[in-house]
N, C-alpha and C positions, 0 to 999 in steps of 0.2 A: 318337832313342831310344837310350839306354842297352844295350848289348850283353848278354845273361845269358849267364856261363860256369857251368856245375854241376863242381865238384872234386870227381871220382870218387871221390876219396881221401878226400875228410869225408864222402861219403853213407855212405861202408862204414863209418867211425869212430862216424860218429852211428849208424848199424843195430845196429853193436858194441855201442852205450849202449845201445839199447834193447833186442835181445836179452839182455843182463845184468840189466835191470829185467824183462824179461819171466821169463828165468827164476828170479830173486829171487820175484816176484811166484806161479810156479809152486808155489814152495817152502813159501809160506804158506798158498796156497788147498789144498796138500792135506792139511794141520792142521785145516782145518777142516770136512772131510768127512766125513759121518756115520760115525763111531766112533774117530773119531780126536782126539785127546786136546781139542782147540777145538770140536770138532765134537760134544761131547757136554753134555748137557744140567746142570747143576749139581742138587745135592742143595739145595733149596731149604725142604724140612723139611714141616711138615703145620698151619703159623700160617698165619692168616686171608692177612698178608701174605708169604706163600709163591706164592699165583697169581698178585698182583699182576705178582712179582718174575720167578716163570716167563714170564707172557708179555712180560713188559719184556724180557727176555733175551733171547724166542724171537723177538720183533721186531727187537731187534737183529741179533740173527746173519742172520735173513734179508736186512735191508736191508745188511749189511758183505758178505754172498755174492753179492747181486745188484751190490752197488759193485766188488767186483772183478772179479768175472767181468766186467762193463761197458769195465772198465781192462783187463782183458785184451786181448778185443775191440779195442780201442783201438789199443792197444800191435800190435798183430799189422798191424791196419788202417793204423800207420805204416809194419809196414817191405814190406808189398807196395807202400805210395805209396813209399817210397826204392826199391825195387825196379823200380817200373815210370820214376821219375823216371832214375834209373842208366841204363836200357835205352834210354828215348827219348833220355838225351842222347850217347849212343852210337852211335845211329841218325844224330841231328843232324850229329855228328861226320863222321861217314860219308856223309853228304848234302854235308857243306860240301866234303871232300876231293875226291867226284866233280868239283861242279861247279868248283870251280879246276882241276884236271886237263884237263877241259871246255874252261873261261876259257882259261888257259894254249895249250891246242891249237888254240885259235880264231888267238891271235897269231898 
């Protein structure tokens, strides 16, 4: 069986990428927060196809709020997995050095 190394050094690089999308991702979802310029409803006027058009919109925005926020989630639920992956391989680390140590003292 194939050995797995984890390089401490790409978990932080990739956590880096996704902190940068997460807070990219930050920056838009609060555009579209009730009163904030995405976050507000369009003048759609008082023609027959004006309600249509309102809840075509209001469906949108909901299902784009519920997709990021989703992404968000996501995004955040990556960097605890690099976070807890970092730490057990750290631990690993620290397992294998005892038991050579160990080995070694047995010679």
């Amino acid at each position: 069986m194939a050995e797995r190394v984890i390089d401490p050094e790409a978990l932080e690089e990739y956590r880096a990428v996704v902190r940068e999308q997460l807070d990219h991702l930050d920056s838009i979802i609060t555009r579209l927060e009730n009163g904030q310029p995405l976050g507000r409803l369009p003048a759609f006027g008082q023609l027959d196809a004006s309600v249509t058009a309102r809840q075509n919109y209001t469906t949108f925005h909901e299902t784009t709020w519920t997709n990021l926020q989703n992404l968000r989630e996501s995004l955040h639920g990556m960097i605890n997995t690099l976070n807890d992956s970092a730490e057990l391989a750290e631990e690993a680390d620290t397992d294998a050095q005892a038991e050579m140590l160990d080995y070694e003292s047995q010679l």
